[in-house]
Backbone as JSON Lines, residues from 0, in Angstrom:
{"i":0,"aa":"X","n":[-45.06,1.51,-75.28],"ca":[-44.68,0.61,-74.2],"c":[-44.85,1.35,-72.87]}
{"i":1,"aa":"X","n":[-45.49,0.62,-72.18],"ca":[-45.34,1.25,-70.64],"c":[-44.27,1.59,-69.6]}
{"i":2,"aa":"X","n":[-44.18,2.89,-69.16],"ca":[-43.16,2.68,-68.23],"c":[-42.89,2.0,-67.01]}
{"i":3,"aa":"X","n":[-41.79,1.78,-66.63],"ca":[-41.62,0.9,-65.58],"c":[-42.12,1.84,-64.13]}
{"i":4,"aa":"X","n":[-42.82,1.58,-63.48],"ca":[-43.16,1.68,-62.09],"c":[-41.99,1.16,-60.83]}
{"i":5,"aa":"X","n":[-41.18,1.85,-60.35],"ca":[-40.29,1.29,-59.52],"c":[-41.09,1.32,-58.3]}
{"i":6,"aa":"X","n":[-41.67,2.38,-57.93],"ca":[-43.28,2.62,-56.88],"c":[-43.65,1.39,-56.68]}
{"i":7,"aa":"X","n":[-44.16,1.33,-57.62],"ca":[-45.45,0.4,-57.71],"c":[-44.66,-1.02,-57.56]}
{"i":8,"aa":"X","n":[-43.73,-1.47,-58.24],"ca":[-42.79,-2.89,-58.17],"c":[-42.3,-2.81,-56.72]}
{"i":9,"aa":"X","n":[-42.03,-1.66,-55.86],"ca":[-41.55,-1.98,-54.66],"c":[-42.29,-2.63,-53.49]}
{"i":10,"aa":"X","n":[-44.21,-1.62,-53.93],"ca":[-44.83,-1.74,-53.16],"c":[-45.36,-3.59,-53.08]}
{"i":11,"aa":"X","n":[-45.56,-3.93,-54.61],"ca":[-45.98,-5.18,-54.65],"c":[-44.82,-6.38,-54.11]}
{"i":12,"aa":"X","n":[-42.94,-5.93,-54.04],"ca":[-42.22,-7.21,-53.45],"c":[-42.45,-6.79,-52.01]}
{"i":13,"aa":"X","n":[-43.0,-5.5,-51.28],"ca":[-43.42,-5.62,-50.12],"c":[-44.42,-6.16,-49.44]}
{"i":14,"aa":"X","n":[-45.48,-6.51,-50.17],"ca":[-46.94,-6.99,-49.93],"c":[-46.47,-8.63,-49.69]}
{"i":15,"aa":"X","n":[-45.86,-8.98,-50.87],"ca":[-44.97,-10.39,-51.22],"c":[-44.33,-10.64,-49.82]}
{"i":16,"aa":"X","n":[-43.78,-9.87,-49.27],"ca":[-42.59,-9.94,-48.29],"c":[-43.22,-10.25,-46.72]}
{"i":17,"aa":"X","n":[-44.42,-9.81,-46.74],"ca":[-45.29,-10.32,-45.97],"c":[-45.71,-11.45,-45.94]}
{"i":18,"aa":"X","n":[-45.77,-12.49,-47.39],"ca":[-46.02,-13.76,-46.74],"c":[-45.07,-14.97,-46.24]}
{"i":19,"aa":"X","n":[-43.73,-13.92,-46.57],"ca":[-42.38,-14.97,-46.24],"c":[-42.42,-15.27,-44.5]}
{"i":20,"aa":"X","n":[-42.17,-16.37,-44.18],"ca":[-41.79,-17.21,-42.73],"c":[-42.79,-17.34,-41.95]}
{"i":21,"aa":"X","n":[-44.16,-17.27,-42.93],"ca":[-45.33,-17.27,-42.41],"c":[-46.15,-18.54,-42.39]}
{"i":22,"aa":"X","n":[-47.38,-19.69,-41.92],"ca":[-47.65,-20.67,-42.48],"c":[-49.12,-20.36,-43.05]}
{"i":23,"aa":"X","n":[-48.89,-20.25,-44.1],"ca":[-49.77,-19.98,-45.27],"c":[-50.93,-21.43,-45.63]}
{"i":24,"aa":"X","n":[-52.2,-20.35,-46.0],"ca":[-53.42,-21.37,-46.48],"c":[-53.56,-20.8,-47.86]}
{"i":25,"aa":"X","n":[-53.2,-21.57,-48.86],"ca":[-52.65,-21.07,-50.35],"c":[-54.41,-20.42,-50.7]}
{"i":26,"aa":"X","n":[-55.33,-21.67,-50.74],"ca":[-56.35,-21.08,-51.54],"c":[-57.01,-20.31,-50.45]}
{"i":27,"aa":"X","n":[-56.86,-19.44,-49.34],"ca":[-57.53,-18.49,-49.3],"c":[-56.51,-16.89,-49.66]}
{"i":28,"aa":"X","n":[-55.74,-16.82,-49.83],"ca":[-55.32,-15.84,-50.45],"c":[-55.68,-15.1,-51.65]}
{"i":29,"aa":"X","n":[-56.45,-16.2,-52.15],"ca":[-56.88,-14.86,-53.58],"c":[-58.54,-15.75,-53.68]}
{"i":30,"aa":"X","n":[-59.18,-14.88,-53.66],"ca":[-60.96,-14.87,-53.03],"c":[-61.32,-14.67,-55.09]}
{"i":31,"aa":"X","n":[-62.67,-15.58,-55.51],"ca":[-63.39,-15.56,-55.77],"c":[-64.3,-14.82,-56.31]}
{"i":32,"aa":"X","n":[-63.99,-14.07,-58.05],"ca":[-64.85,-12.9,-58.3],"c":[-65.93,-13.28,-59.39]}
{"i":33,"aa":"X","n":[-67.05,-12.89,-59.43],"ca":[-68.55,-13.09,-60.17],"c":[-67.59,-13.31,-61.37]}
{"i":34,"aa":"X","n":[-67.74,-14.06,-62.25],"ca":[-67.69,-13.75,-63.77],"c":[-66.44,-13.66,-64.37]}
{"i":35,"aa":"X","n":[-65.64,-13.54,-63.83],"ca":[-63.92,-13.67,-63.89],"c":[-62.56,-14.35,-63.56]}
{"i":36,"aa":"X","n":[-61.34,-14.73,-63.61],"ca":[-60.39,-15.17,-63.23],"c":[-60.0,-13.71,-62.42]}
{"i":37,"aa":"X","n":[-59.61,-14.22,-61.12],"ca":[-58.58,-13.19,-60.43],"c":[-57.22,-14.23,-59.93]}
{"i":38,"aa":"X","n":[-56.11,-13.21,-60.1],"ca":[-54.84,-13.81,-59.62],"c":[-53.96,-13.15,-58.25]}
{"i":39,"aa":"X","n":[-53.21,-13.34,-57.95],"ca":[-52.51,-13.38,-56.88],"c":[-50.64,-13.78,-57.0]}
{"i":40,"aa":"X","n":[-49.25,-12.72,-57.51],"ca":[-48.35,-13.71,-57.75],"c":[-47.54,-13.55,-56.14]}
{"i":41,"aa":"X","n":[-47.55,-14.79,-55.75],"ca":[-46.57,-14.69,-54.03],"c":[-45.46,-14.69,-54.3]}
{"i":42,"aa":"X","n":[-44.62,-15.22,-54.99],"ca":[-43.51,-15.32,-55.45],"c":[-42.98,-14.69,-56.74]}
{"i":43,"aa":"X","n":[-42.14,-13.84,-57.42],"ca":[-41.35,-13.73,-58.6],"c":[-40.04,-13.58,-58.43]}
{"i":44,"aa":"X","n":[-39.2,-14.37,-59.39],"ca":[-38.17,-14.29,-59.38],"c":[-37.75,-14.62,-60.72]}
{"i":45,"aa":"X","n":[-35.85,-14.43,-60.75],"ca":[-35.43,-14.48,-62.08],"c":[-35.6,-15.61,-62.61]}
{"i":46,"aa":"X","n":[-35.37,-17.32,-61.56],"ca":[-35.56,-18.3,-62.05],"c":[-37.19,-19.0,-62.34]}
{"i":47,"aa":"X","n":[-38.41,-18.58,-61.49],"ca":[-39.63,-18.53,-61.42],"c":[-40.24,-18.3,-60.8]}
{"i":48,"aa":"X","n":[-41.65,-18.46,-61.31],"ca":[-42.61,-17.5,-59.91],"c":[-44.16,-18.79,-59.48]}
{"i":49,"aa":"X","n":[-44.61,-18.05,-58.68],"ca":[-45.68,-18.67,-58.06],"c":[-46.88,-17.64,-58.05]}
{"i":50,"aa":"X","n":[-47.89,-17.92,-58.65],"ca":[-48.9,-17.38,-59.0],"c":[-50.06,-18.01,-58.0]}
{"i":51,"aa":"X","n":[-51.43,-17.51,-57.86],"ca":[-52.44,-18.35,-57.44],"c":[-53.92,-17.56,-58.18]}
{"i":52,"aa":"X","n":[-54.57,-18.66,-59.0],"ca":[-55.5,-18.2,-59.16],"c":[-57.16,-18.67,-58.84]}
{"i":53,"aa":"X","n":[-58.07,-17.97,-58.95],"ca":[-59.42,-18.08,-58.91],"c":[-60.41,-17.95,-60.1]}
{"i":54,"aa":"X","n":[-60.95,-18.93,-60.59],"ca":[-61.61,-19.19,-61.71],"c":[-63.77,-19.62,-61.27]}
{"i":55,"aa":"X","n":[-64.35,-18.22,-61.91],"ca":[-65.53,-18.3,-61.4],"c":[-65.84,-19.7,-62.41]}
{"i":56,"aa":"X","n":[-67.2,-20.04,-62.37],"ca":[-67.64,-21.71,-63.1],"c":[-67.57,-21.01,-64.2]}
{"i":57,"aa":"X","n":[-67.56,-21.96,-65.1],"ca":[-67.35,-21.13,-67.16],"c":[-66.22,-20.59,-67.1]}
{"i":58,"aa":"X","n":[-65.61,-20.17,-66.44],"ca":[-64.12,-19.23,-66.88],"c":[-63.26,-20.29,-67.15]}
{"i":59,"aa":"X","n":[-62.1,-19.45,-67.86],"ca":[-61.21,-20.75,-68.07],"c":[-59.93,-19.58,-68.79]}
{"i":60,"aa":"X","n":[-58.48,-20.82,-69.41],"ca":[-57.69,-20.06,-69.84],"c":[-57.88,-21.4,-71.45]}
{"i":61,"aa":"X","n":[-57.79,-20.18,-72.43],"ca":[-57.79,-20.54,-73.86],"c":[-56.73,-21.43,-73.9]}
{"i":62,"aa":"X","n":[-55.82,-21.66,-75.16],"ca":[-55.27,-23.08,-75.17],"c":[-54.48,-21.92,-75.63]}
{"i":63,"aa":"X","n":[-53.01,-22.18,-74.67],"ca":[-51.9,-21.63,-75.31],"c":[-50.38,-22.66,-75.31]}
{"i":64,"aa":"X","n":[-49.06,-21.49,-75.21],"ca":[-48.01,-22.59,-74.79],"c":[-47.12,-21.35,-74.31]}
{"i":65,"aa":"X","n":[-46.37,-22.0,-73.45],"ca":[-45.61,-21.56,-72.34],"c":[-43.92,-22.14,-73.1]}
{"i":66,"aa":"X","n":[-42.61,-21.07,-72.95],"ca":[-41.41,-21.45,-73.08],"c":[-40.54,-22.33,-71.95]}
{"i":67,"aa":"X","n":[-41.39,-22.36,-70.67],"ca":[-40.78,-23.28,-69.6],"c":[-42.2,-24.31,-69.33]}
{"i":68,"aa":"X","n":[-41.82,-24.92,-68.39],"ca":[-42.17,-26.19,-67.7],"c":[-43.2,-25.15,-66.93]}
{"i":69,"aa":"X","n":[-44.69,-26.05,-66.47],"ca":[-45.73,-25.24,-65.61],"c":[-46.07,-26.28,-64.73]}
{"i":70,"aa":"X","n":[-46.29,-25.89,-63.31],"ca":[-47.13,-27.23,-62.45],"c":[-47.88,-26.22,-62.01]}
{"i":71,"aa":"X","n":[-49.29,-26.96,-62.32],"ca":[-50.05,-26.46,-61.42],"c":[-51.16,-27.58,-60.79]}
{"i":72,"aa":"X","n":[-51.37,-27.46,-59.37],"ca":[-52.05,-27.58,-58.46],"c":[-53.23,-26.68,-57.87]}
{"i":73,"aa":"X","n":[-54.32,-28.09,-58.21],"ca":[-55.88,-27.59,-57.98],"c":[-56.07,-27.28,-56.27]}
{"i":74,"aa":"X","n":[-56.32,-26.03,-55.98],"ca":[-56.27,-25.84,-54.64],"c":[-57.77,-25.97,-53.82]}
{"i":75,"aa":"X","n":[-58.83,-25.64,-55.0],"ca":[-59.87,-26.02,-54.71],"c":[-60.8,-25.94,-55.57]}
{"i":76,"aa":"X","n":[-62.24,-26.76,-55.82],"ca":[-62.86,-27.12,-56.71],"c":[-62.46,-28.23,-57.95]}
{"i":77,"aa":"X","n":[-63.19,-27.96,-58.88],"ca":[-62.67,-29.18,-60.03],"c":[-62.48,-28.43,-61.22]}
{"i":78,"aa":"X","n":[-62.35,-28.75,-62.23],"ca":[-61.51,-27.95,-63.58],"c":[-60.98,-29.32,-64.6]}
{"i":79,"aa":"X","n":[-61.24,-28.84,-65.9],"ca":[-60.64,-29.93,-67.05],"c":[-59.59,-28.98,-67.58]}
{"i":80,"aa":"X","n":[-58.43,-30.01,-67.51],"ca":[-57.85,-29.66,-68.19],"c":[-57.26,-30.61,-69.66]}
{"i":81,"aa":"X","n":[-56.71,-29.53,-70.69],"ca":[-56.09,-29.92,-72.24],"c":[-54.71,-29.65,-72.14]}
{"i":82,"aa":"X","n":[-53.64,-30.7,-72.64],"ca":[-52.51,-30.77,-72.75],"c":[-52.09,-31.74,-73.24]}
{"i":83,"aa":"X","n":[-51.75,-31.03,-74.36],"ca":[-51.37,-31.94,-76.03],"c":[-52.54,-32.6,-76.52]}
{"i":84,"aa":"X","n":[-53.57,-32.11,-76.65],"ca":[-54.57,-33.17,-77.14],"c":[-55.28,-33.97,-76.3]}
{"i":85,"aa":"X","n":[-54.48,-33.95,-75.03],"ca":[-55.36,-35.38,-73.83],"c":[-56.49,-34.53,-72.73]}
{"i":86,"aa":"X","n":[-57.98,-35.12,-73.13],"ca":[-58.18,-34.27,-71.78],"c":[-58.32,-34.87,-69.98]}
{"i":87,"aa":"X","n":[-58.06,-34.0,-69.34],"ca":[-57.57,-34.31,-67.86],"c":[-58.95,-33.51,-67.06]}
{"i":88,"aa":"X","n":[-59.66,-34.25,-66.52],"ca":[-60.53,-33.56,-64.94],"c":[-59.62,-33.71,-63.87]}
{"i":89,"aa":"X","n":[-59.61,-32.44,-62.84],"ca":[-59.08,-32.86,-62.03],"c":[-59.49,-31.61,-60.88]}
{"i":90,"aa":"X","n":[-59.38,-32.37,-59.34],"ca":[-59.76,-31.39,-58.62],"c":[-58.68,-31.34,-57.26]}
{"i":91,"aa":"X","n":[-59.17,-30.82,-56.26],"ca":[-58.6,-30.24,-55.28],"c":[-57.33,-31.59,-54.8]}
{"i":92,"aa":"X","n":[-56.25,-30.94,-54.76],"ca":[-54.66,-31.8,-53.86],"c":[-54.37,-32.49,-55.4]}
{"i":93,"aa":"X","n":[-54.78,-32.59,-56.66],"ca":[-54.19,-33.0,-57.58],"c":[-53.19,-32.37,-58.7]}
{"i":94,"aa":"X","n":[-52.45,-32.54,-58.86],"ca":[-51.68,-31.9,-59.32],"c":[-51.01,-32.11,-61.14]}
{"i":95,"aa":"X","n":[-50.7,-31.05,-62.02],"ca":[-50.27,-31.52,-63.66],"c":[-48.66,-30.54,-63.78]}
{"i":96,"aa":"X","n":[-48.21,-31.35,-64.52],"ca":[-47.27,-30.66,-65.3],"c":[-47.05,-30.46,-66.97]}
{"i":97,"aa":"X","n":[-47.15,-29.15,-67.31],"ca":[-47.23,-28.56,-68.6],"c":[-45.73,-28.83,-69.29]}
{"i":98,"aa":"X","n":[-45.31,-29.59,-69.65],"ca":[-44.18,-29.59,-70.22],"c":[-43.89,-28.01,-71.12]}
{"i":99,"aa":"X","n":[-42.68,-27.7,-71.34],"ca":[-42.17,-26.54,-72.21],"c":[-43.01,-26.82,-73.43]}
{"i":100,"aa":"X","n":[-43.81,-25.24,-74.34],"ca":[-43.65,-25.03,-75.81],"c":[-45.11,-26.45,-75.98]}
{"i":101,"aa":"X","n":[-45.75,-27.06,-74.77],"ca":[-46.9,-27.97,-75.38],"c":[-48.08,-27.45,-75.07]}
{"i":102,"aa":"X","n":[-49.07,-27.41,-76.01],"ca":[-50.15,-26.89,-75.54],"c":[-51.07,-26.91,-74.46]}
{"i":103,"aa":"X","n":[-51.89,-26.11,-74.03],"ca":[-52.27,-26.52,-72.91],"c":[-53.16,-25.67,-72.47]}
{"i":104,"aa":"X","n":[-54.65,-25.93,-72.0],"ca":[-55.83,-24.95,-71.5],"c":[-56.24,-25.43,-70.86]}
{"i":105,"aa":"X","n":[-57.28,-24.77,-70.09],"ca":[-58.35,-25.37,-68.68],"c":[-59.4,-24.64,-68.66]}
{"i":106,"aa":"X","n":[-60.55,-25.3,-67.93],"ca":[-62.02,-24.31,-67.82],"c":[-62.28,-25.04,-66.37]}
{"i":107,"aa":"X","n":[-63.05,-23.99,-65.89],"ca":[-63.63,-24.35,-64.58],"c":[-64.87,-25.31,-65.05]}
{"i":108,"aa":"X","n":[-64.88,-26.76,-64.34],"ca":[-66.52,-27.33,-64.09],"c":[-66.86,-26.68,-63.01]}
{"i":109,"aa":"X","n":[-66.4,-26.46,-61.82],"ca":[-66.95,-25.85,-60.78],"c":[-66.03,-24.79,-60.18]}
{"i":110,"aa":"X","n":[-66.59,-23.53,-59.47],"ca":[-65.27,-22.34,-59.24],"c":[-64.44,-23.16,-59.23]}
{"i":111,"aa":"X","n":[-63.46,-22.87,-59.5],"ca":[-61.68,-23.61,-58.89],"c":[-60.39,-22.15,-58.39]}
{"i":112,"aa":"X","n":[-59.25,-22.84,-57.65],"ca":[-58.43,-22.29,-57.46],"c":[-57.18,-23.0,-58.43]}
{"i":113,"aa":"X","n":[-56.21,-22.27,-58.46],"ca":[-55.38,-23.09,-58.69],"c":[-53.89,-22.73,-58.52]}
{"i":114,"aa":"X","n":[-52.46,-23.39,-58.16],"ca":[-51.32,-22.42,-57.78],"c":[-50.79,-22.81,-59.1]}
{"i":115,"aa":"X","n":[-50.04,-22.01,-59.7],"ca":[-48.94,-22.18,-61.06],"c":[-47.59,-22.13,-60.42]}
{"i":116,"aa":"X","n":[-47.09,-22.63,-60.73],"ca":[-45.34,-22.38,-60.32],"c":[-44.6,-22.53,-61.62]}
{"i":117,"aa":"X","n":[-44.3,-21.54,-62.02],"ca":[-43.47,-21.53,-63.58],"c":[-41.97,-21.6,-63.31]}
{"i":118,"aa":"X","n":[-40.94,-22.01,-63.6],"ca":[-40.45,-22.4,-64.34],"c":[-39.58,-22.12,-64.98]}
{"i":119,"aa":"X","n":[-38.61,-21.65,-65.21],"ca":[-37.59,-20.83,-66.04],"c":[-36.29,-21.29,-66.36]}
{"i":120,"aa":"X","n":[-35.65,-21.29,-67.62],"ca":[-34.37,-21.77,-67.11],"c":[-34.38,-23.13,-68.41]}
Protein backbone atom coordinates (compact mmCIF):
# COMPACT_ATOMS: atom_id res chain seq x y z
CA UNK A 1 0.00 0.00 0.00
CA UNK A 2 1.20 3.42 -0.63
CA UNK A 3 2.10 5.89 1.75
CA UNK A 4 0.21 8.81 2.46
CA UNK A 5 1.83 12.07 1.05
CA UNK A 6 0.82 14.92 3.47
CA UNK A 7 3.32 17.15 0.93
CA UNK A 8 1.84 16.31 -1.79
CA UNK A 9 -2.16 16.37 -0.35
CA UNK A 10 -1.33 19.90 0.91
CA UNK A 11 0.11 21.06 -2.20
CA UNK A 12 -2.91 19.76 -4.32
CA UNK A 13 -5.90 21.46 -1.52
CA UNK A 14 -3.66 24.53 -2.32
CA UNK A 15 -3.79 24.50 -6.10
CA UNK A 16 -7.76 23.69 -5.29
CA UNK A 17 -7.79 26.78 -3.08
CA UNK A 18 -7.03 28.86 -5.89
CA UNK A 19 -10.11 28.32 -7.66
CA UNK A 20 -12.37 29.25 -4.66
CA UNK A 21 -14.28 32.97 -5.06
CA UNK A 22 -13.16 32.96 -8.44
CA UNK A 23 -15.62 32.96 -11.73
CA UNK A 24 -14.59 29.93 -13.34
CA UNK A 25 -14.86 28.51 -17.16
CA UNK A 26 -15.24 24.72 -16.10
CA UNK A 27 -14.19 23.19 -19.52
CA UNK A 28 -11.13 25.10 -19.91
CA UNK A 29 -9.48 23.94 -16.89
CA UNK A 30 -8.38 20.61 -17.84
CA UNK A 31 -7.02 20.78 -21.72
CA UNK A 32 -7.19 17.90 -24.08
CA UNK A 33 -4.49 15.02 -24.42
CA UNK A 34 -3.68 12.85 -27.85
CA UNK A 35 -4.96 9.40 -27.05
CA UNK A 36 -6.12 9.63 -23.46
CA UNK A 37 -8.59 10.74 -20.67
CA UNK A 38 -7.02 13.52 -18.48
CA UNK A 39 -8.71 14.72 -15.21
CA UNK A 40 -8.76 17.61 -13.04
CA UNK A 41 -10.50 17.17 -9.17
CA UNK A 42 -11.60 21.11 -8.05
CA UNK A 43 -13.33 20.02 -5.29
CA UNK A 44 -12.87 16.98 -2.54
CA UNK A 45 -14.51 16.54 0.32
CA UNK A 46 -15.87 14.13 3.00
CA UNK A 47 -19.41 14.46 1.62
CA UNK A 48 -18.24 14.73 -2.32
CA UNK A 49 -16.15 15.86 -4.89
CA UNK A 50 -16.06 17.52 -8.28
CA UNK A 51 -13.91 16.18 -10.83
CA UNK A 52 -13.52 17.47 -14.58
CA UNK A 53 -12.58 15.48 -17.31
CA UNK A 54 -11.17 15.35 -20.98
CA UNK A 55 -11.82 12.46 -23.23
CA UNK A 56 -9.68 12.33 -26.66
CA UNK A 57 -12.39 10.74 -29.66
CA UNK A 58 -12.38 6.68 -28.95
CA UNK A 59 -11.61 7.10 -25.30
CA UNK A 60 -14.10 6.32 -22.99
CA UNK A 61 -14.78 4.83 -19.34
CA UNK A 62 -15.63 0.87 -19.35
CA UNK A 63 -18.98 0.01 -17.73
CA UNK A 64 -18.71 0.07 -14.08
CA UNK A 65 -20.81 1.03 -10.75
CA UNK A 66 -20.35 3.59 -8.30
CA UNK A 67 -21.68 3.24 -4.27
CA UNK A 68 -23.22 6.90 -4.48
CA UNK A 69 -25.31 8.90 -6.87
CA UNK A 70 -23.05 10.56 -10.04
CA UNK A 71 -24.12 13.73 -12.20
CA UNK A 72 -22.34 14.42 -14.76
CA UNK A 73 -22.44 17.27 -17.19
CA UNK A 74 -21.15 17.39 -20.83
CA UNK A 75 -19.03 20.52 -20.82
CA UNK A 76 -18.04 20.13 -24.27
CA UNK A 77 -18.33 17.96 -27.34
CA UNK A 78 -20.69 14.85 -27.63
CA UNK A 79 -20.29 11.34 -25.92
CA UNK A 80 -22.81 8.14 -25.54
CA UNK A 81 -23.58 7.25 -22.75
CA UNK A 82 -24.83 3.41 -20.94
CA UNK A 83 -26.84 3.30 -17.82
CA UNK A 84 -28.65 0.26 -16.93
CA UNK A 85 -28.90 -1.04 -20.28
CA UNK A 86 -30.37 2.35 -21.95
CA UNK A 87 -28.19 4.03 -24.37
CA UNK A 88 -28.00 7.98 -24.05
CA UNK A 89 -26.03 10.55 -26.76
CA UNK A 90 -25.52 13.51 -25.34
CA UNK A 91 -23.55 16.70 -25.70
CA UNK A 92 -22.48 20.03 -24.43
CA UNK A 93 -25.06 21.94 -21.32
CA UNK A 94 -26.74 18.38 -21.05
CA UNK A 95 -26.71 16.81 -18.22
CA UNK A 96 -27.28 12.59 -16.51
CA UNK A 97 -27.62 11.18 -13.29
CA UNK A 98 -26.01 7.73 -12.36
CA UNK A 99 -28.13 6.49 -9.73
CA UNK A 100 -26.13 4.45 -6.70
CA UNK A 101 -24.62 0.61 -7.39
CA UNK A 102 -26.29 0.99 -11.44
CA UNK A 103 -24.25 0.44 -14.14
CA UNK A 104 -22.93 2.82 -16.17
CA UNK A 105 -20.15 3.76 -19.10
CA UNK A 106 -19.44 6.35 -21.78
CA UNK A 107 -17.16 6.78 -24.94
CA UNK A 108 -16.33 9.86 -26.66
CA UNK A 109 -18.15 10.31 -30.41
CA UNK A 110 -16.25 13.44 -30.52
CA UNK A 111 -13.34 14.84 -27.87
CA UNK A 112 -15.64 15.62 -24.93
CA UNK A 113 -15.30 17.23 -21.52
CA UNK A 114 -17.16 16.35 -18.84
CA UNK A 115 -17.75 17.58 -14.84
CA UNK A 116 -18.64 14.52 -12.32
CA UNK A 117 -19.90 15.61 -9.04
CA UNK A 118 -20.06 12.48 -6.80
CA UNK A 119 -21.93 12.08 -4.20
CA UNK A 120 -21.57 10.52 -0.89
CA UNK A 121 -23.60 9.84 1.90
Amino acid sequence: MAEFDLEKAEKRDEKRAELRGKVLRLKDLVEYQDGTVASRMIVNRKVGSITLFSFDEDEGLSEHTAPFDAVVTILDGECEVWVSGTTYQMKEGETIIFPANAPHALSAITRFKMMLTMIRG
